[in-house]
N, C-alpha and C positions, 0 to 999 in steps of 0.2 A: 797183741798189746793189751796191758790190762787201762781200766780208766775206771775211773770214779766217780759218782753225782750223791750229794747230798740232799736229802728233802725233808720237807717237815709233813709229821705225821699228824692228825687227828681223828684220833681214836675216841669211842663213845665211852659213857662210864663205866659199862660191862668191860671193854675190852682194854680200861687201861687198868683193872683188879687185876685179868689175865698176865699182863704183859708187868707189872708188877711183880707176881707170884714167878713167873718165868725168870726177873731177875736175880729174886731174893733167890730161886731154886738153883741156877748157874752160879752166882757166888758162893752159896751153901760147898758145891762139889769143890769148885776150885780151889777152896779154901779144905777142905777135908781131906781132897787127893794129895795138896801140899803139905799137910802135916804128917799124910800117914809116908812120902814120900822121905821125908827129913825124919821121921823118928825110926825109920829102916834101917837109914843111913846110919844116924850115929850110936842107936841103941844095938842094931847088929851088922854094921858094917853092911848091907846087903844095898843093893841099888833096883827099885820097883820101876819097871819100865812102864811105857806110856798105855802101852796095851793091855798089859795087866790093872794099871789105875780103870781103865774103862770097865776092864769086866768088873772093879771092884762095884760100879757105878748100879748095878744088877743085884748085887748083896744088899746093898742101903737101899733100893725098892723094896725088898722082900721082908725089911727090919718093921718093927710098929713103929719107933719114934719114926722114923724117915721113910716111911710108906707114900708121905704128901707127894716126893718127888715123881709118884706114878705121874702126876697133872701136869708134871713140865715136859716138856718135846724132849726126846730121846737125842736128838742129834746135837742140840745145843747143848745138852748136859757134856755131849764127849765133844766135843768142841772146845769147850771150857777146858775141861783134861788137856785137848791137845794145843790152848793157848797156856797152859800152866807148863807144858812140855816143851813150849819155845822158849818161855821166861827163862826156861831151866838150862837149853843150849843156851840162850843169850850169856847169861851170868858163866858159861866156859868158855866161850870166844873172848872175856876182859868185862862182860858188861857187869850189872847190879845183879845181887841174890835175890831171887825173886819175894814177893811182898803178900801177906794176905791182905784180903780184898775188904773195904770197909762200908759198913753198908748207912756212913755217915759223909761217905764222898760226894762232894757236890754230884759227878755224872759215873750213871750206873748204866751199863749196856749190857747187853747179849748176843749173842752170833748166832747166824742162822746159816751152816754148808751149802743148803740147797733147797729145792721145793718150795721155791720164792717164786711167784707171777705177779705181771703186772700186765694191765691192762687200763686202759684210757689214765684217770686221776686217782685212780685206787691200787694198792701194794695188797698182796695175800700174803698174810703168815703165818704158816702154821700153829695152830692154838689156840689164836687170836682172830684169825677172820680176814674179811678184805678189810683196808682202813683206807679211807680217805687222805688223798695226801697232795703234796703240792712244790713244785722247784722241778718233775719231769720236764725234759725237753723232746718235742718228737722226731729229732734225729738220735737221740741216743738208745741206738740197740746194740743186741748182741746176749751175748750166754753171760747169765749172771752168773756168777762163780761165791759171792758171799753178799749176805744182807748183816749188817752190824745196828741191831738199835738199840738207840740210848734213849734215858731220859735227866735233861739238864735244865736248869733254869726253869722248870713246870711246865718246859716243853718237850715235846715227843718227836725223834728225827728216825731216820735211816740212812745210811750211810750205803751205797750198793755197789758193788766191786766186779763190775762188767768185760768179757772180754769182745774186744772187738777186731778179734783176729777176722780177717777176711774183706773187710773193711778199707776201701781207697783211703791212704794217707798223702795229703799231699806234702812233696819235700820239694821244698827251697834249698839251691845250692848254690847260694850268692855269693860267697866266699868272704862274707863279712867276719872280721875279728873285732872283740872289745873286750877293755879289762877293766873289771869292777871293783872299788876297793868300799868297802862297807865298813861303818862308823858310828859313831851316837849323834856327834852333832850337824853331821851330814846320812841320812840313811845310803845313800849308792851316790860315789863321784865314778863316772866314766873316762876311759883315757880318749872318750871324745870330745872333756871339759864339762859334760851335763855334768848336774848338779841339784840331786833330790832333797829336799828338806823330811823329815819326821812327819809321820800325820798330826795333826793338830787336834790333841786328845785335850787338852785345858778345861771346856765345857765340858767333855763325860767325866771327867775326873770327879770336875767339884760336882755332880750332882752325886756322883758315888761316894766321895767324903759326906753331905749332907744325909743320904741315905743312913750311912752307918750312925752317925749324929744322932738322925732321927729312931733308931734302932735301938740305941744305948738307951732312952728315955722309955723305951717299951717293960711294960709289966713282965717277967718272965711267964711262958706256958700260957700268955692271952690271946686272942685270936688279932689283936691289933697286931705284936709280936712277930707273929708269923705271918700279915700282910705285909708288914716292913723287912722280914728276913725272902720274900719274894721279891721285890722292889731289887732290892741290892742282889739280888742272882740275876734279874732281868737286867741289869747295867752292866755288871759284872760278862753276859754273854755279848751283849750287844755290840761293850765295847773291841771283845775278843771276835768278834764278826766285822765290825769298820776295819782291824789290822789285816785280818783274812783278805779283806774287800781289795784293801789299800797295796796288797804283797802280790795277790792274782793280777790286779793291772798292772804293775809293776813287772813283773817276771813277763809278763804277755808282751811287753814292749822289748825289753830284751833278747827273748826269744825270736826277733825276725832276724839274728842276727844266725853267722852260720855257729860260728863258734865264740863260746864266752868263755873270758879265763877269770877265777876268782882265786883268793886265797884257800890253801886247806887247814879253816881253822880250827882248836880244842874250843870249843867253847867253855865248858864246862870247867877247865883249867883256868881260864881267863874269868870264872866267878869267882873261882874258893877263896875263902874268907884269909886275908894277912893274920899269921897268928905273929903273936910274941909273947914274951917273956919280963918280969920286973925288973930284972936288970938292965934288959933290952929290949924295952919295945918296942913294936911295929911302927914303921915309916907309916904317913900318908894314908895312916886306918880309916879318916873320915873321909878321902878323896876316893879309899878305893871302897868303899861302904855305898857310895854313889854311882859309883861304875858299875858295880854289882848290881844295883837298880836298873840303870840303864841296858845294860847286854841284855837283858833277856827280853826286857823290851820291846826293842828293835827285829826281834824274832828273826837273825840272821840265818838260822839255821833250815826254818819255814820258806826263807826264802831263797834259798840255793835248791829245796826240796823241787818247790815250785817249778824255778827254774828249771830244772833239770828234766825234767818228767815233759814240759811244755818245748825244750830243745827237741827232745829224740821223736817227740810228734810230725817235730819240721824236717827229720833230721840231720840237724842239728846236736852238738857236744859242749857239756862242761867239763871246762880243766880244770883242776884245784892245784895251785903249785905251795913253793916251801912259802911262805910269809915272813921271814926272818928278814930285817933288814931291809923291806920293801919300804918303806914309809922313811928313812934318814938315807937313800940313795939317789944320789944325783941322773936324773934320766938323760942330762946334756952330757955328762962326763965320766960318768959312773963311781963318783968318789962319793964314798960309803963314810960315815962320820955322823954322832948322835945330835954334835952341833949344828948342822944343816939344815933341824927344826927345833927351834928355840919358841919356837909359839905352836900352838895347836893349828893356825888354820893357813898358816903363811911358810913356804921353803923355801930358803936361802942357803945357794951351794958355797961352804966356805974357797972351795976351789978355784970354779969358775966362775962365782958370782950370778949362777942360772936364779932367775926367781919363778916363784910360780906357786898356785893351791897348792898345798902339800898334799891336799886327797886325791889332786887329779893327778900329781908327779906319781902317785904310790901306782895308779892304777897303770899307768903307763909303763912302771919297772914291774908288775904284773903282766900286764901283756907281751913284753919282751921276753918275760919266765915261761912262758907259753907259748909261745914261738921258737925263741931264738936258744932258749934254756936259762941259767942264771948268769952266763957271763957276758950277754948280749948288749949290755945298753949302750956302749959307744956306736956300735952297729948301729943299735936304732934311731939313736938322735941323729947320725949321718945318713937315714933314709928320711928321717923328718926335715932336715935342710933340705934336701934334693927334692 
């Protein structure tokens, strides 16, 4: 089983020039290898395999403009190549064409295969030295398999991708089921009635609107400028660490369960922008301009991730079923009808007259999808009377 632990790094000034020069040198190929991969393609139909990009990685040492790349670590550089060669399957399984790399992105990272040690509070990395670092815990061992470091927000992390094959897991086989149904203005109703609200981001926001505020007012190119454009990456992470914070306890509670059923949702479908036309335009542009704020949010996606990876520890399973029609179905009677919820937070069965949260009904015709299949909920509401 593989596992994860993020730490923060502190690095001296010699080695954060190094670990800088290691970035710019990994982006350099990645972005090189992609071009020369794409102009094969369509200038002579030919397809440059991943192997060949590596050994290209050999020719550009030996060039005078790109000789500097002698300074960066040999394995990161094909590493890169072979993170440009997943982008590349990705984008033929359905995903995106892959992107060159910008070296104006908030967070810039490199990878490191192997030849990574740790010892007490310090990380070795090739290149770069031992660093000081911080977030180890001293039950987490095992064979590191990859070190990822970035640098974001003026700070220095690692990311370290351990296996812990061999390793006592303990598994709970309580035979507990729950079904989750996730939301904007509820983050998780359960079909055991809990009921999660949103973190309460209100105070990091407005300091983060003030930041920018105080930003706008800044000289361009003065070094006030560029304390304020730190300021606002420092909120900017911090806030993206309280959701992290706030999703890990969250999934951690769920996970004592044996099995959790969620929806399998698109999200990404559920953002795109309503287009229209001047003849005909778009319904409800301003309501779903809102929505589109909100989904991503709520970081649904982060949090089925969570989930899941912290079930198979126990294990424990996530299901994902269809989502169609969960949310306007009657869990007492099974009668399906868009009238059923006329209000966002209240269900009202026009059939049987069932009342109930409409978040916790959804979760419950969820749990049934997982169980029983999709034609189950008469069944179930007659084991919930009994």
């Amino acid at each position: 089983m593989l596992k994860a632990v993020k730490v923060r790094l502190y690095p001296n000034s010699g080695q954060r020039q190094i670990i800088a020069s290691q970035i710019g040198a990994v982006r350099y190929v990645y972005n090189r290898t992609l071009a020369l991969r794409m102009n094969a393609y369509k200038r002579f139909g030919k397809k440059v395999g991943k192997f060949d990009l590596i050994k290209h990685i050999t020719k550009l040492k030996s060039r005078d403009k790109t000789s500097w790349l002698k300074e960066a670590d040999s394995q990161a550089l094909q590493q890169s190549v072979a993170n440009m060669d997943k982008a590349y399957q990705h984008f033929f399984k359905g995903g995106g064409y892959p992107k060159f790399k910008s070296r104006h992105h908030p967070r810039q990272s490199y990878q490191y295969p192997q030849r990574v040690k740790i010892e007490g509070n310090k990380v070795f990395l090739p290149k770069v030295g031992w660093v000081r670092c911080k977030g180890l815990r001293k039950e987490f061992v095992g064979k590191i398999k990859t070190v990822t470091v970035s640098y974001e927000a003026y700070q220095y992390h690692a990311s370290i991708l351990v296996d812990i094959e061999g390793q006592e897991v303990v598994i709970d086989h309580n035979s507990k089921a729950v079904g989750i149904d996730v939301g904007v203005s509820l983050v998780v109703a359960d079909s055991n009635g809990k009921k999660v609200r949103p973190l309460d981001l209100v105070r990091e926001l407005s300091k983060l609107r003030t930041r920018a505020q105080q930003l706008s007012r800044k000289k361009r190119n003065s070094n006030n400028r560029a304390k304020a454009k730190a300021k606002i990456a420092r909120q900017n992470l911090h806030i993206a660490n309280m959701r992290k914070d706030f999703l890990h306890k969250l999934s951690r509670q769920y996970s004592e369960n044996q099995t959790v059923v969620v929806e399998d949702l698109k999200i990404k479908n559920m953002t795109k922008a309503t287009k229209g036309t001047v003849e005909r335009p778009a319904k409800n542009v301003s309501a779903k301009r809102g929505l589109n704020r909100s989904i991503p949010q709520q970081s649904w996606g982060m949090f089925f991730e969570f989930l899941e990876y912290k079930l198979k520890e126990r294990g424990g399973g996530l299901v994902k079923v269809d989502p169609r029609y969960t949310s306007q179905t009657c869990n007492k009677c099974g009668h399906v009808s868009k009238d059923n919820r006329k209000m966002q937070a209240k269900f009202v069965c026009t059939a049987c007259g069932h009342t109930a949260n409409a978040d916790v009904n959804a979760a419950k015709n969820i749990l049934a999808r997982g169980i029983h299949g999709n034609n189950a909920y008469h069944q179930t509401s007659q084991d919930d009377v009994a």
